[in-house]
mmCIF file of the N, C-alpha and C atoms, coordinates in Angstrom:
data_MODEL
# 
_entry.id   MODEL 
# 
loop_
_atom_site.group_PDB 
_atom_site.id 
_atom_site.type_symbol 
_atom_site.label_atom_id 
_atom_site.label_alt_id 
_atom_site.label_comp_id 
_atom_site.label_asym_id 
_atom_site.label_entity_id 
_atom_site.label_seq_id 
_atom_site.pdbx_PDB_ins_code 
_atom_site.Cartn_x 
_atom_site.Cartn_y 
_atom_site.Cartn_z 
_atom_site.occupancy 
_atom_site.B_iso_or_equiv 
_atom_site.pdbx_formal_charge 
_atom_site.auth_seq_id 
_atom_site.auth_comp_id 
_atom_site.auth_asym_id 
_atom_site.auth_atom_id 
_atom_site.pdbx_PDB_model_num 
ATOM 1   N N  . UNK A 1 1  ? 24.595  12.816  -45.456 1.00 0.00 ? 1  UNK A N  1 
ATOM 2   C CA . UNK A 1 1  ? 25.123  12.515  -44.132 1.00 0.00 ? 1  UNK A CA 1 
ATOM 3   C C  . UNK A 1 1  ? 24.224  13.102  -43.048 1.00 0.00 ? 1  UNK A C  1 
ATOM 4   N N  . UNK A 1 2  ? 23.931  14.426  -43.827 1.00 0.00 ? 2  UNK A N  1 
ATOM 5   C CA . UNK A 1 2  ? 22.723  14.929  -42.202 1.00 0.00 ? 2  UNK A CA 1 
ATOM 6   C C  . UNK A 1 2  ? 21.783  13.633  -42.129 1.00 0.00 ? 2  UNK A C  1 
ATOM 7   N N  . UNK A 1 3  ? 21.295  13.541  -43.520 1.00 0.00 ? 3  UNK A N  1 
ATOM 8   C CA . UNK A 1 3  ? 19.887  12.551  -43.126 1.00 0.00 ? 3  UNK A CA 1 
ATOM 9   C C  . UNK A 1 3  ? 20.161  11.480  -42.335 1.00 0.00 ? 3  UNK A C  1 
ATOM 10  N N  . UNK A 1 4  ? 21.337  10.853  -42.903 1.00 0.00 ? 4  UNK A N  1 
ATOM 11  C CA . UNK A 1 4  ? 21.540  10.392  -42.000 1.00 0.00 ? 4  UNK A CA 1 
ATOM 12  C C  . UNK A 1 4  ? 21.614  9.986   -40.009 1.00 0.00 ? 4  UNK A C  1 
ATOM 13  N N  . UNK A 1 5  ? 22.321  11.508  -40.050 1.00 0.00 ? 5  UNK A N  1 
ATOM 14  C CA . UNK A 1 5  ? 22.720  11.374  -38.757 1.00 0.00 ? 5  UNK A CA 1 
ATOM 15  C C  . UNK A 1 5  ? 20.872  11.673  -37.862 1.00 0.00 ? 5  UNK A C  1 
ATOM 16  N N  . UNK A 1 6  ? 19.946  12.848  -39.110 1.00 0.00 ? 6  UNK A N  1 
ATOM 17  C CA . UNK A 1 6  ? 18.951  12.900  -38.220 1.00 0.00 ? 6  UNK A CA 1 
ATOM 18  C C  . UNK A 1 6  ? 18.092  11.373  -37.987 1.00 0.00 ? 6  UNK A C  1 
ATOM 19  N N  . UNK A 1 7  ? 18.318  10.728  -39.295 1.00 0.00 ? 7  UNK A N  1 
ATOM 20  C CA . UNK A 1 7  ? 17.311  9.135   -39.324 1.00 0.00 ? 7  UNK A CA 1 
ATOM 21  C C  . UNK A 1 7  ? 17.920  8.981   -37.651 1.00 0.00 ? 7  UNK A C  1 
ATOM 22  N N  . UNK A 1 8  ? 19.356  8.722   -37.581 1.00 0.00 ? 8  UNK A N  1 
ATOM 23  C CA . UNK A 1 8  ? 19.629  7.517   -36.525 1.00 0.00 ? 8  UNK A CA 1 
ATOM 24  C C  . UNK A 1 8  ? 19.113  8.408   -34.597 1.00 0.00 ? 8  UNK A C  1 
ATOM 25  N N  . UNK A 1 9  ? 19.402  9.597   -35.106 1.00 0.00 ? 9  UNK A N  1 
ATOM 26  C CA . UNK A 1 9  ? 18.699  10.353  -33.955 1.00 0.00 ? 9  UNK A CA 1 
ATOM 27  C C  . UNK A 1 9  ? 17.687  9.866   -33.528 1.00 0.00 ? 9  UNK A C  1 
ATOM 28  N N  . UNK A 1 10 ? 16.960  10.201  -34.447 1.00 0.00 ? 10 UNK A N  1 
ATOM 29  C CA . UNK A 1 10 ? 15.157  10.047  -34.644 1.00 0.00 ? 10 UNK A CA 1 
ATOM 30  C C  . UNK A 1 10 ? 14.968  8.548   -33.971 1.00 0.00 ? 10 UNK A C  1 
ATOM 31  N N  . UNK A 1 11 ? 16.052  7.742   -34.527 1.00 0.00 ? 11 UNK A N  1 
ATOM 32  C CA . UNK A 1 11 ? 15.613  6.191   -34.011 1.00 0.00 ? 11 UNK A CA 1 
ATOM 33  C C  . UNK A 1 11 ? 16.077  6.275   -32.376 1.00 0.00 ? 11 UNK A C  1 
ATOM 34  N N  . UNK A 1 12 ? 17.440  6.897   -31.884 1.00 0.00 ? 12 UNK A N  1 
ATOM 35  C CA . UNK A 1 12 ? 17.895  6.817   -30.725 1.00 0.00 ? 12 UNK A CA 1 
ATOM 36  C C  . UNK A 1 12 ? 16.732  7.324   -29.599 1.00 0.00 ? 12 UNK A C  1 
ATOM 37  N N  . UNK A 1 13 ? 15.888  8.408   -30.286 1.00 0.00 ? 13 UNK A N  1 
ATOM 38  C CA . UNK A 1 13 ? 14.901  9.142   -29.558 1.00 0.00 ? 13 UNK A CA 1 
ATOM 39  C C  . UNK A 1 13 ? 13.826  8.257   -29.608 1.00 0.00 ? 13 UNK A C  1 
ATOM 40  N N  . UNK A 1 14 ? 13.513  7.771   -30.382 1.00 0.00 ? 14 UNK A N  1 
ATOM 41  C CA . UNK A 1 14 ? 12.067  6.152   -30.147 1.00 0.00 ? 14 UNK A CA 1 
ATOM 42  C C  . UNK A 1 14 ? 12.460  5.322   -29.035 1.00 0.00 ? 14 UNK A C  1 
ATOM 43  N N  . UNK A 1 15 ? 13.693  5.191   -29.474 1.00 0.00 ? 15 UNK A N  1 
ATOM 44  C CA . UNK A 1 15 ? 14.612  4.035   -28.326 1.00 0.00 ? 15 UNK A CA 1 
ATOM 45  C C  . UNK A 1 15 ? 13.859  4.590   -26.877 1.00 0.00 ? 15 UNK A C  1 
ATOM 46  N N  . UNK A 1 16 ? 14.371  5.509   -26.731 1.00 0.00 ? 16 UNK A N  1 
ATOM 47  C CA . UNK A 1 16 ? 14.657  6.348   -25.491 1.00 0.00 ? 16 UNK A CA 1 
ATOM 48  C C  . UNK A 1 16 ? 13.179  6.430   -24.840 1.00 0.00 ? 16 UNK A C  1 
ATOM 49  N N  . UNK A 1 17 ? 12.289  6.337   -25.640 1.00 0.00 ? 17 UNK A N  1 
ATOM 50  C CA . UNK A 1 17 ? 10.976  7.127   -25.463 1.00 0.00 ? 17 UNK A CA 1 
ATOM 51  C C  . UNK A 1 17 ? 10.276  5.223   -25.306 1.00 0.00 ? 17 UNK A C  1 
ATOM 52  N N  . UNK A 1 18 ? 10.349  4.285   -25.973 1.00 0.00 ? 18 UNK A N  1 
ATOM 53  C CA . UNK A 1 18 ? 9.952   3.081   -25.418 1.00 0.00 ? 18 UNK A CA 1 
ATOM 54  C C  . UNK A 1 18 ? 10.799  2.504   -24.447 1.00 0.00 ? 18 UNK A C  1 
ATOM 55  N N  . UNK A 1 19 ? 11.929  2.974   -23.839 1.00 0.00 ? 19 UNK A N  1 
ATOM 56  C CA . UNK A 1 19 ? 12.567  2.399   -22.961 1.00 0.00 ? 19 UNK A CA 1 
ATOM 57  C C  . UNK A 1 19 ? 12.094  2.972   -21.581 1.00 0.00 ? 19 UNK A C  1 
ATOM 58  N N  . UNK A 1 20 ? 11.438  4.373   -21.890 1.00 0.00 ? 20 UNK A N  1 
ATOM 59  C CA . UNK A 1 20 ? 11.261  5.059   -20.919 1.00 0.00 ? 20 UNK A CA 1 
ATOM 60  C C  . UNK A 1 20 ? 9.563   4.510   -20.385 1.00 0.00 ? 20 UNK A C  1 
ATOM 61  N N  . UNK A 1 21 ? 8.967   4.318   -21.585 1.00 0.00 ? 21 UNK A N  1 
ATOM 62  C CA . UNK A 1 21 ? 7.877   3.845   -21.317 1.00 0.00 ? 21 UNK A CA 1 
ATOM 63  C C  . UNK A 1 21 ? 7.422   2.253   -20.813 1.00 0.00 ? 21 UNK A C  1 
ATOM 64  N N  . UNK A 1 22 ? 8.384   1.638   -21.333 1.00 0.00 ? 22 UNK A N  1 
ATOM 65  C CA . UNK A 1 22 ? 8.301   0.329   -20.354 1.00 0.00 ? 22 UNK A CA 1 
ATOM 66  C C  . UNK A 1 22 ? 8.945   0.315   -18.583 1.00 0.00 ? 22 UNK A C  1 
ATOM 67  N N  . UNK A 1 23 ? 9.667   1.343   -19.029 1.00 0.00 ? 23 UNK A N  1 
ATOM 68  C CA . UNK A 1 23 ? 10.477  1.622   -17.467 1.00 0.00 ? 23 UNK A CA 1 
ATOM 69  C C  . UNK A 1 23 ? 8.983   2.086   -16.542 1.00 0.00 ? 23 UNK A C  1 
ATOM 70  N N  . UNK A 1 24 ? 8.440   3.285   -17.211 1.00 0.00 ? 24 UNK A N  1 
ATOM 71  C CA . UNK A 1 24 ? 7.163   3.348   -16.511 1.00 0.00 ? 24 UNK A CA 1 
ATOM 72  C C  . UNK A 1 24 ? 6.663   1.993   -16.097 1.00 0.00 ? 24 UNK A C  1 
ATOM 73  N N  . UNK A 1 25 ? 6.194   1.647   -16.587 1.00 0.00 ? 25 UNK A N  1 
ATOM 74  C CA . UNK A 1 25 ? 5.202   0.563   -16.832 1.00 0.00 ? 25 UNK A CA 1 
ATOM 75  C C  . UNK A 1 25 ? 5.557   -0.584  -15.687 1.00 0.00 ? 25 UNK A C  1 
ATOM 76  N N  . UNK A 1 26 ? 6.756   -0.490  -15.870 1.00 0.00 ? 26 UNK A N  1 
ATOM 77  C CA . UNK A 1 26 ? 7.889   -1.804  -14.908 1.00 0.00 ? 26 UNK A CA 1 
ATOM 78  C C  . UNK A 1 26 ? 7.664   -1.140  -13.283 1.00 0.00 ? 26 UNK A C  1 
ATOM 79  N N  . UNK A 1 27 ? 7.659   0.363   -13.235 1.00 0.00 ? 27 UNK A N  1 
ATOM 80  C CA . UNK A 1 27 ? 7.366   1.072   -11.720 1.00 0.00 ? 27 UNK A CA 1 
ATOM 81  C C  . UNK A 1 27 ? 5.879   0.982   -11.431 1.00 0.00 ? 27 UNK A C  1 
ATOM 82  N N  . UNK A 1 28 ? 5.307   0.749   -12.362 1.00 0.00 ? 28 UNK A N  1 
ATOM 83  C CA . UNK A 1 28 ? 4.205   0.528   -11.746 1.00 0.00 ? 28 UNK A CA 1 
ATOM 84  C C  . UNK A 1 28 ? 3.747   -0.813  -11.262 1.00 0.00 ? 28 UNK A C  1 
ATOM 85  N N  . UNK A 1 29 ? 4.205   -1.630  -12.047 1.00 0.00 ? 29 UNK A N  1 
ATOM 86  C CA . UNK A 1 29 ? 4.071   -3.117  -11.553 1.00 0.00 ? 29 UNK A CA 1 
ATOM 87  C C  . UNK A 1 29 ? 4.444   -3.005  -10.106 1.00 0.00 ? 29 UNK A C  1 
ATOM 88  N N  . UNK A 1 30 ? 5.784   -2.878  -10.233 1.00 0.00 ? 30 UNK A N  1 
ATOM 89  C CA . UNK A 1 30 ? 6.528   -2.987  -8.822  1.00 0.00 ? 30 UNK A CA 1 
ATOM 90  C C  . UNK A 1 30 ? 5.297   -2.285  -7.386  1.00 0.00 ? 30 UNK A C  1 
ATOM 91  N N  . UNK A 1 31 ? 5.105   -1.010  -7.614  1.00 0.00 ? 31 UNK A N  1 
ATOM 92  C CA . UNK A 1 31 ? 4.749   -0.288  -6.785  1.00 0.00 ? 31 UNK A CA 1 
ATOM 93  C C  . UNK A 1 31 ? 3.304   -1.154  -6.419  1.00 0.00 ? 31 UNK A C  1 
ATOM 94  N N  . UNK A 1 32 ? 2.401   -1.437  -7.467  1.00 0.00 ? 32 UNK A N  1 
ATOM 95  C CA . UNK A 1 32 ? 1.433   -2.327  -7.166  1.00 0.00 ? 32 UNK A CA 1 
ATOM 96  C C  . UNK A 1 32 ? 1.614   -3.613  -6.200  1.00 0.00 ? 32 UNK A C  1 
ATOM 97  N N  . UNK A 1 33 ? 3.094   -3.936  -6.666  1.00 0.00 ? 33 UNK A N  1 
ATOM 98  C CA . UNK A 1 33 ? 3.012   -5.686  -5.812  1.00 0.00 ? 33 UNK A CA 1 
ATOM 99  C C  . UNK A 1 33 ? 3.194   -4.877  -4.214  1.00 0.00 ? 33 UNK A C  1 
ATOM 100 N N  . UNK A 1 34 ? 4.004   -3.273  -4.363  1.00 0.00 ? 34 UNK A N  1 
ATOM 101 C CA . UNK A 1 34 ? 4.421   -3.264  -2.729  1.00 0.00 ? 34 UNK A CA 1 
ATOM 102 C C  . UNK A 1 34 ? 3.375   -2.629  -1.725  1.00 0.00 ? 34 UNK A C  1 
ATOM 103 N N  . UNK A 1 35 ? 2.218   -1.997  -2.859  1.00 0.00 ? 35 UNK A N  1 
ATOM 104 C CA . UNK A 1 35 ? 1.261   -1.720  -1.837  1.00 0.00 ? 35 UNK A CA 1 
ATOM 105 C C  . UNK A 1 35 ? 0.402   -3.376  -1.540  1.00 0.00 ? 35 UNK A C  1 
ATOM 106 N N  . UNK A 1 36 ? 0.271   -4.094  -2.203  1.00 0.00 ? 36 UNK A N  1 
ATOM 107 C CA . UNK A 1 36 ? -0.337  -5.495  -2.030  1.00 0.00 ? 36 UNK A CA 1 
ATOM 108 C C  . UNK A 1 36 ? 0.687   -6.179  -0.849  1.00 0.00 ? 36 UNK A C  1 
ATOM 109 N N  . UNK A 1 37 ? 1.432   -5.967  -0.706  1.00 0.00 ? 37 UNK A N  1 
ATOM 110 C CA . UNK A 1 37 ? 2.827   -6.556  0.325   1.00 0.00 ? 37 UNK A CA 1 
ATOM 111 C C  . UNK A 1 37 ? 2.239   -5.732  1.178   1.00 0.00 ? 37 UNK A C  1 
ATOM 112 N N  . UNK A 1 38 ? 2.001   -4.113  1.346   1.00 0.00 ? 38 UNK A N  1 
ATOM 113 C CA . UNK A 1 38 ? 1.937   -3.552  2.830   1.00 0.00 ? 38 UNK A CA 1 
ATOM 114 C C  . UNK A 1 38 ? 0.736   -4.026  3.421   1.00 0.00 ? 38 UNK A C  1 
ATOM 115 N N  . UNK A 1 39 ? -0.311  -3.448  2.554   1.00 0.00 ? 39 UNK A N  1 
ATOM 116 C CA . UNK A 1 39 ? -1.653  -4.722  2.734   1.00 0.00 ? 39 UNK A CA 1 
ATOM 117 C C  . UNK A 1 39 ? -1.942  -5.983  3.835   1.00 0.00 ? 39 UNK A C  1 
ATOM 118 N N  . UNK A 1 40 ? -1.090  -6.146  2.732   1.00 0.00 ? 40 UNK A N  1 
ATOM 119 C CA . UNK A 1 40 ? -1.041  -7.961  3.527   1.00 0.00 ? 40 UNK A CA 1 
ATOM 120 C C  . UNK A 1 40 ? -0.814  -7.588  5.010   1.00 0.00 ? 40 UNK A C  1 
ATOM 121 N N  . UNK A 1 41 ? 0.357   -6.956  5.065   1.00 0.00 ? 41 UNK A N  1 
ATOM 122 C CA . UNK A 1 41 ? 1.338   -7.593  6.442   1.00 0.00 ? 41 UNK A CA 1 
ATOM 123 C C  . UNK A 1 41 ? 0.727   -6.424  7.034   1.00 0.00 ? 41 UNK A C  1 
ATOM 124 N N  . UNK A 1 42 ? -0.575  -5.410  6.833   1.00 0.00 ? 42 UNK A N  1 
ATOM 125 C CA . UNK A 1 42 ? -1.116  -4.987  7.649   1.00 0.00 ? 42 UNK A CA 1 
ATOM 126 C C  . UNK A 1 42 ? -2.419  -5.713  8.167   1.00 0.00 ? 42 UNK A C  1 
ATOM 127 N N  . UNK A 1 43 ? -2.929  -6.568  7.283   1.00 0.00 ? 43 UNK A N  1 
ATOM 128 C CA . UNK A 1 43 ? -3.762  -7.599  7.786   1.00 0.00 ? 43 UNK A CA 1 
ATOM 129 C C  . UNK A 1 43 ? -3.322  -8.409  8.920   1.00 0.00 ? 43 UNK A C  1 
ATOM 130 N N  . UNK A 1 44 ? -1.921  -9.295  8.411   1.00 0.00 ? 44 UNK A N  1 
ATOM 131 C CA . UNK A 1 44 ? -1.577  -10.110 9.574   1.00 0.00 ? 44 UNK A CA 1 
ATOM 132 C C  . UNK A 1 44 ? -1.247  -9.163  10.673  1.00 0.00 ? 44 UNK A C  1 
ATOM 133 N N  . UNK A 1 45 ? -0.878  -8.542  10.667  1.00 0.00 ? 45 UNK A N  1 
ATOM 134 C CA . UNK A 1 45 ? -0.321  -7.555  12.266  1.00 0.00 ? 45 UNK A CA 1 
ATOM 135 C C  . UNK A 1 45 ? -1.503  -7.022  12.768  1.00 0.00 ? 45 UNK A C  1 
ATOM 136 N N  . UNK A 1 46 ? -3.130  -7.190  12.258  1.00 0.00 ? 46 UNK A N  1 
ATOM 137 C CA . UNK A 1 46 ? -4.701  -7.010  12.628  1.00 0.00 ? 46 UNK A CA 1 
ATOM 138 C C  . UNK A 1 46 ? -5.124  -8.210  13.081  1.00 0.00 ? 46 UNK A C  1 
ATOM 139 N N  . UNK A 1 47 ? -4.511  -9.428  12.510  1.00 0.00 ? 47 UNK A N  1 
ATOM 140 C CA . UNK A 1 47 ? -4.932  -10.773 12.921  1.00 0.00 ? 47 UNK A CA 1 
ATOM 141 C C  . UNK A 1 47 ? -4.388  -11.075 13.808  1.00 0.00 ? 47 UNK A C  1 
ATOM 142 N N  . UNK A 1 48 ? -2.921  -11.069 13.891  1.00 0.00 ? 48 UNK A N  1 
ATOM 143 C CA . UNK A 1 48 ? -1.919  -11.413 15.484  1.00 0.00 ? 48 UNK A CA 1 
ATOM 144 C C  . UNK A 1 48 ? -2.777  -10.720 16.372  1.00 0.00 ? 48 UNK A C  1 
ATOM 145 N N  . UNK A 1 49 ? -2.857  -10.015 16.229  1.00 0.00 ? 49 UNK A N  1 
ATOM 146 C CA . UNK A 1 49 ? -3.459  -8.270  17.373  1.00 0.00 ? 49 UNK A CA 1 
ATOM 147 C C  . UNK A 1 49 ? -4.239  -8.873  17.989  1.00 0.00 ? 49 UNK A C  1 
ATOM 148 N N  . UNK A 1 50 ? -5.308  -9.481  16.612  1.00 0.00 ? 50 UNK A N  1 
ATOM 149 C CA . UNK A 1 50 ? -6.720  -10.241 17.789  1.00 0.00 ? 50 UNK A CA 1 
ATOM 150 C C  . UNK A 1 50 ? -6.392  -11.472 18.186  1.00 0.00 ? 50 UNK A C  1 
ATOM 151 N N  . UNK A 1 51 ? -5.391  -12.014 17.799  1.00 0.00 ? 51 UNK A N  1 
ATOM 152 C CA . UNK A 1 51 ? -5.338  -13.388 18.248  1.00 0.00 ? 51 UNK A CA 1 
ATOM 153 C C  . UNK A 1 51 ? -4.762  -13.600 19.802  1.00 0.00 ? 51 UNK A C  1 
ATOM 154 N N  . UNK A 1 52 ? -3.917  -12.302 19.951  1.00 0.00 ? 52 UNK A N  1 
ATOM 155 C CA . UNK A 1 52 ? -3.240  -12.246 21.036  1.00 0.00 ? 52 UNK A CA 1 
ATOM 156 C C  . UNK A 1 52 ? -3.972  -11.524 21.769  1.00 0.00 ? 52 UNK A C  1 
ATOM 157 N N  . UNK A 1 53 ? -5.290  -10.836 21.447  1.00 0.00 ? 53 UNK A N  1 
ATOM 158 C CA . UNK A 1 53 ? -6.080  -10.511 22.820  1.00 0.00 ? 53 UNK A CA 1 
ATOM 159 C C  . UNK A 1 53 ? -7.001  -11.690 23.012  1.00 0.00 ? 53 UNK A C  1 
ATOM 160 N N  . UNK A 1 54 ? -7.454  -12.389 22.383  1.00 0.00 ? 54 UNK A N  1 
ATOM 161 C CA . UNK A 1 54 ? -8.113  -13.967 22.364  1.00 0.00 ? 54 UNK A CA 1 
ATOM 162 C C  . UNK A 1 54 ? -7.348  -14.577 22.913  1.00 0.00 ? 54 UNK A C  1 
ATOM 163 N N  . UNK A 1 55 ? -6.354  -14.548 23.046  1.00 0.00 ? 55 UNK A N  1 
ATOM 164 C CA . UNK A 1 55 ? -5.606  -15.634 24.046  1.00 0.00 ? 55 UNK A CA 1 
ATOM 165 C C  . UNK A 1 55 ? -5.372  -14.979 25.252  1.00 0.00 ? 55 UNK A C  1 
ATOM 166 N N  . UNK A 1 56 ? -5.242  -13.851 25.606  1.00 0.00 ? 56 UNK A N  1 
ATOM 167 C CA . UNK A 1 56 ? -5.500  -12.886 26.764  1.00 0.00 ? 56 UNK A CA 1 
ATOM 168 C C  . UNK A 1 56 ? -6.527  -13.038 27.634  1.00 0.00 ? 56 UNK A C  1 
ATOM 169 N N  . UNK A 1 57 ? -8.126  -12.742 26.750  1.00 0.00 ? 57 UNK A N  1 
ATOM 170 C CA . UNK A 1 57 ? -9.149  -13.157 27.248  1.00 0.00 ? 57 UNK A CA 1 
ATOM 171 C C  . UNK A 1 57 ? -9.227  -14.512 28.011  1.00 0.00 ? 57 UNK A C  1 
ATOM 172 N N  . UNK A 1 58 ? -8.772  -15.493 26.923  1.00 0.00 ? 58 UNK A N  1 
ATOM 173 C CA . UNK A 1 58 ? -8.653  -17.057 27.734  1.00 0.00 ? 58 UNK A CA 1 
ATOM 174 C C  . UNK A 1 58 ? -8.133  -17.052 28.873  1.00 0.00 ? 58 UNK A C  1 
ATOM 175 N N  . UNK A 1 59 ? -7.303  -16.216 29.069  1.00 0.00 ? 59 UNK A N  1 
ATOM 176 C CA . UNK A 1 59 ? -6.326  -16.614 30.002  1.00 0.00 ? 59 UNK A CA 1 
ATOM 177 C C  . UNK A 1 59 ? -6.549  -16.385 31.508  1.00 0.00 ? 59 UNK A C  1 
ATOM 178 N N  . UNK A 1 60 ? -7.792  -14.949 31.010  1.00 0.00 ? 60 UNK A N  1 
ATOM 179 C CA . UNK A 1 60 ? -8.349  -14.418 32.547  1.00 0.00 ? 60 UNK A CA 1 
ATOM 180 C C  . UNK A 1 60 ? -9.149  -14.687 32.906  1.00 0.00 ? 60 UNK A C  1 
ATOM 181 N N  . UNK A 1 61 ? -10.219 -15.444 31.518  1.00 0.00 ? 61 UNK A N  1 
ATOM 182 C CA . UNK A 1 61 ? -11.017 -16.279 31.744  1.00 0.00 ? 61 UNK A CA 1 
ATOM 183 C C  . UNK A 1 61 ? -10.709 -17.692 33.167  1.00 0.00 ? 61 UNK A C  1 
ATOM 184 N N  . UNK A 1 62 ? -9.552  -18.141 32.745  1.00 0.00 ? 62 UNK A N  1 
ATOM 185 C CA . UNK A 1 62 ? -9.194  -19.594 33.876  1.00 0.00 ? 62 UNK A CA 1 
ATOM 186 C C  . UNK A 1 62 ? -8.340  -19.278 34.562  1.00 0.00 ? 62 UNK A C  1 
# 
């Protein structure tokens, strides 16, 4: 019965230890897509920026 109970341990603790490691794995994905998301929408808020002093310029231009 011990062996038992240690086998199913032993398996609960693999469990635990690949669940934990895909969980890693899953935070890192994530965290990757959200620095690629801040990225981005720090590009466009660099592109508006100039677009809206380009249309500024035009404007004092005429």
């Amino acid at each position: 019965a011990d062996a038992d109970t240690w086998f199913e341990r032993q398996q609960q603790e693999d469990e635990m230890q690949r669940l934990q490691a895909k969980n890693r794995a899953t935070m890192q994905v994530v965290e990757k897509l959200h620095r690629k998301k801040l990225h981005k929408s720090e590009k466009v808020k660099k592109m508006m920026t100039v677009g809206a002093r380009m249309i500024q310029w035009q404007s004092q231009k005429h």
